[in-house]
C-alpha positions in Angstrom: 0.0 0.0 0.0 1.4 3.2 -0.7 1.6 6.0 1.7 1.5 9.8 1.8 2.7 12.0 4.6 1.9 15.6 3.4 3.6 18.2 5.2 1.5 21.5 4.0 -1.2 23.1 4.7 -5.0 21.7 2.7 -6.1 23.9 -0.1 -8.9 23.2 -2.5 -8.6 19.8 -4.5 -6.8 20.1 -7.8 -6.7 17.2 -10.4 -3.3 15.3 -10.5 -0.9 16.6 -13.4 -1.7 14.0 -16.4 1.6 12.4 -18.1 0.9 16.0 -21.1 1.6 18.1 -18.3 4.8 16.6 -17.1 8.6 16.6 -18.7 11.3 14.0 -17.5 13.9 14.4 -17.1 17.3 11.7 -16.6 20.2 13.3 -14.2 23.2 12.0 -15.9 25.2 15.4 -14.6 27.5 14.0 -12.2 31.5 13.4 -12.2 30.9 9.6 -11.1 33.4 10.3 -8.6 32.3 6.7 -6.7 32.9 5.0 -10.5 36.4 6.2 -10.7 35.3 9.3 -13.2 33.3 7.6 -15.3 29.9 9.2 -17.1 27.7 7.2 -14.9 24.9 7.6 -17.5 26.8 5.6 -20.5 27.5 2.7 -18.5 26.6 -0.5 -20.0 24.0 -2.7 -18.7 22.7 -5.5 -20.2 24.3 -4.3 -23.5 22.8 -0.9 -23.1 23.7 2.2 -21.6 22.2 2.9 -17.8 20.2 6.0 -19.4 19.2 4.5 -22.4 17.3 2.1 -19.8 15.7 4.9 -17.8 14.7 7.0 -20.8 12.5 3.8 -21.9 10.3 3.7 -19.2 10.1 7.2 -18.6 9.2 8.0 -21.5 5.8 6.8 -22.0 4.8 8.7 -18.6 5.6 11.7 -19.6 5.1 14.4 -22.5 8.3 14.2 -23.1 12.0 13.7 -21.5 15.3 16.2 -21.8 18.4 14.6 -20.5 20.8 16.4 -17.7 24.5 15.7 -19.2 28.0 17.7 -18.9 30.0 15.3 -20.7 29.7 13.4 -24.1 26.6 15.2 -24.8 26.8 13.5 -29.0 26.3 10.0 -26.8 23.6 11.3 -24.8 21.8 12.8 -27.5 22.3 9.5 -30.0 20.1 8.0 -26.9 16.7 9.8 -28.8 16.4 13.0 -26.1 17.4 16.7 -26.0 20.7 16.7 -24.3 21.1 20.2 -21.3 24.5 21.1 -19.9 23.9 22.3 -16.4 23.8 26.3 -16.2 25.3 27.9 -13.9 28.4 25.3 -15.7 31.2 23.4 -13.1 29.7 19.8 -11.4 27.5 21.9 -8.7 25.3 19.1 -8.4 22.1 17.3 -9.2 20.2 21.1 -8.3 22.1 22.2 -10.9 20.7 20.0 -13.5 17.0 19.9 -12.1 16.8 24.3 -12.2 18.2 24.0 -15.7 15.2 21.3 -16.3 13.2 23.7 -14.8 13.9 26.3 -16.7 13.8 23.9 -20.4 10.6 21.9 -19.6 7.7 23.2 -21.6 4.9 21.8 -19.2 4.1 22.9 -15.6 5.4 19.5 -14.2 9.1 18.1 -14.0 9.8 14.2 -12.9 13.4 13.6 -12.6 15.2 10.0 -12.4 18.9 9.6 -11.7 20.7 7.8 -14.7 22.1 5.3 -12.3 18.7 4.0 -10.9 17.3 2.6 -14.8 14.7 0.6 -13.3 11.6 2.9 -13.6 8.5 1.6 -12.4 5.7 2.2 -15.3 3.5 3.9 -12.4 6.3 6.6 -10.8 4.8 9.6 -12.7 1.0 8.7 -11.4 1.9 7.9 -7.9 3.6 11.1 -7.6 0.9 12.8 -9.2 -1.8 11.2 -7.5 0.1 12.2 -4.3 0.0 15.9 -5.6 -3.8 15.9 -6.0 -4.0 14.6 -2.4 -2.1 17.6 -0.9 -3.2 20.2 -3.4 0.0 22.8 -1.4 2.6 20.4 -2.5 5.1 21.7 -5.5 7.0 18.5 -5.2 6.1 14.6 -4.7 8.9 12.7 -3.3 9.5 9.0 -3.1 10.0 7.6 0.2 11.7 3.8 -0.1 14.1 1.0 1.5 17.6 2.0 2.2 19.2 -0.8 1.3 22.8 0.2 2.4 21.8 0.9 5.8 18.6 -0.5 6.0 15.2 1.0 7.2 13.7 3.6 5.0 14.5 6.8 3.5 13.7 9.5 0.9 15.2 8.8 -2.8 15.4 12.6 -3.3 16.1 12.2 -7.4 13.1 10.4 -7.9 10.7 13.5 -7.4 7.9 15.4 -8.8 8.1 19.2 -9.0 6.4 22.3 -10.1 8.4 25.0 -12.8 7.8 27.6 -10.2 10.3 25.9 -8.0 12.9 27.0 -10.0 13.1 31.3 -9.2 14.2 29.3 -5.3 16.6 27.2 -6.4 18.4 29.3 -8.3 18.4 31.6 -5.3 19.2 28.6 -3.7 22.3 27.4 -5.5 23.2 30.8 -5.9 23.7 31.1 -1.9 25.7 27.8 -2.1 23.2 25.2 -1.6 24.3 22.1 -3.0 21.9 19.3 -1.2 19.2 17.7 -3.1 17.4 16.1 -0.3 17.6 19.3 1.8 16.6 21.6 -0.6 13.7 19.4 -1.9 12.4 19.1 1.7 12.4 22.4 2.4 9.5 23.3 -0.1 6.1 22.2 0.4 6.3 18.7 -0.4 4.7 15.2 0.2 6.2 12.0 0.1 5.2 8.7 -1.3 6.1 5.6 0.5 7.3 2.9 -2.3 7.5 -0.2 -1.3 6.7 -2.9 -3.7 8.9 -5.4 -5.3 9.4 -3.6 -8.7 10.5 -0.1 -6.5 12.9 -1.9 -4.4 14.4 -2.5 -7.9 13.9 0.8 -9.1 15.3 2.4 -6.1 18.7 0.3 -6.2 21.7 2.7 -7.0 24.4 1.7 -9.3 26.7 4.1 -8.0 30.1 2.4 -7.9 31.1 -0.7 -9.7 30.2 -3.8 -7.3 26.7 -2.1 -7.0 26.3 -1.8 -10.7 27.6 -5.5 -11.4 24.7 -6.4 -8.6 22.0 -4.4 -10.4 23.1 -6.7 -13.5 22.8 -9.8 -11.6 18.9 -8.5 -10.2 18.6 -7.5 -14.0 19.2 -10.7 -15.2 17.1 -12.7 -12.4 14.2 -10.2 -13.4 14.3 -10.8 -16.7 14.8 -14.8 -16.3 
């Protein structure tokens, strides 16, 4: 069962955002710092790179999908999405990429995914959005889901659901020196979306460093088998 702690005030019911009113966008920004350098996002699994995974199932939730990249933006764009370097320029983060998202998407609604979590769930974008129309004050869904490092649960802040308007405060943000997804994200009026099912455990598994992303292949595989 899914659940949603919202923490805002109640407003009048609005209908959830429908898949033409949301972008996605893939968060392949990063310096892969925990994959000795490596673009995290061209990674091979199962044959195919880790974005070119998450771009599949994203895309049919959403009107359409931009990718965040800062590096071999020729491979990124052969993947079949608009490719944006992050702007203000220099590896300051996933907030980096989601304002310049923000700023790009042509819809009121932005649903990012990191590149190194491929295994969307076909239902992220109406979860989220159904959790939006149940705290009508939210700007941003988040996913709430097992922490599988340390065990117990926690918020998968790049998995999240967010309003354009968001991004006049996080450039403000990011300007002052923010650099924390999570923090940031939780500090605007959000709710979060407990996912707990076999599929999200999946989803929610971050190939982050090599041993992880050879485990994802081996989960991969049993999936598919």
């Amino acid at each position: 069962m899914t659940g949603r702690d919202a923490v805002v005030e109640p407003r009048a019911p609005r209908p959830a955002p429908t898949p033409a009113q949301i972008t996605g966008l893939i968060l392949a920004g990063g310096e892969g710092r925990r994959m000795g350098g490596q673009d995290k996002g061209l990674l091979p699994l199962q044959g195919r790179p880790l974005a070119a995974h998450a771009l599949e199932r994203l895309a049919p939730q959403v009107a359409s999908v931009l990718i965040s990249a800062n590096r071999h933006a020729e491979a990124y764009a052969a993947l079949g999405a608009p490719v944006l370097a992050d702007d203000p320029p220099g590896f300051l983060g996933p907030l980096a990429g989601l304002l310049t998202g923000l700023r790009a998407a042509g819809t009121d609604w932005l649903l990012c995914v990191p590149c190194d979590s491929p295994a969307v769930v076909p239902d992220l974008a109406g979860r989220l959005a159904a959790a939006l129309e149940a705290a009508p004050a939210a700007l941003v869904a988040l996913v709430e889901g097992p922490d599988e490092e340390r065990g117990g649960w926690r918020l998968h802040p790049a998995f999240a659901l967010m309003h354009r308007s968001l991004a006049a405060p996080l450039a403000a943000a990011l300007a002052g020196g923010e650099r924390r997804l999570g923090q940031w994200l939780t500090s605007q009026p959000h709710a979060r979306v407990r996912f707990d099912r076999d599929a999200d455990a999946l989803m929610l598994a971050n190939a982050n460093t090599p041993e992880a992303l050879a485990t994802l292949e081996a989960r991969w595989r049993a999936r598919a088998g």
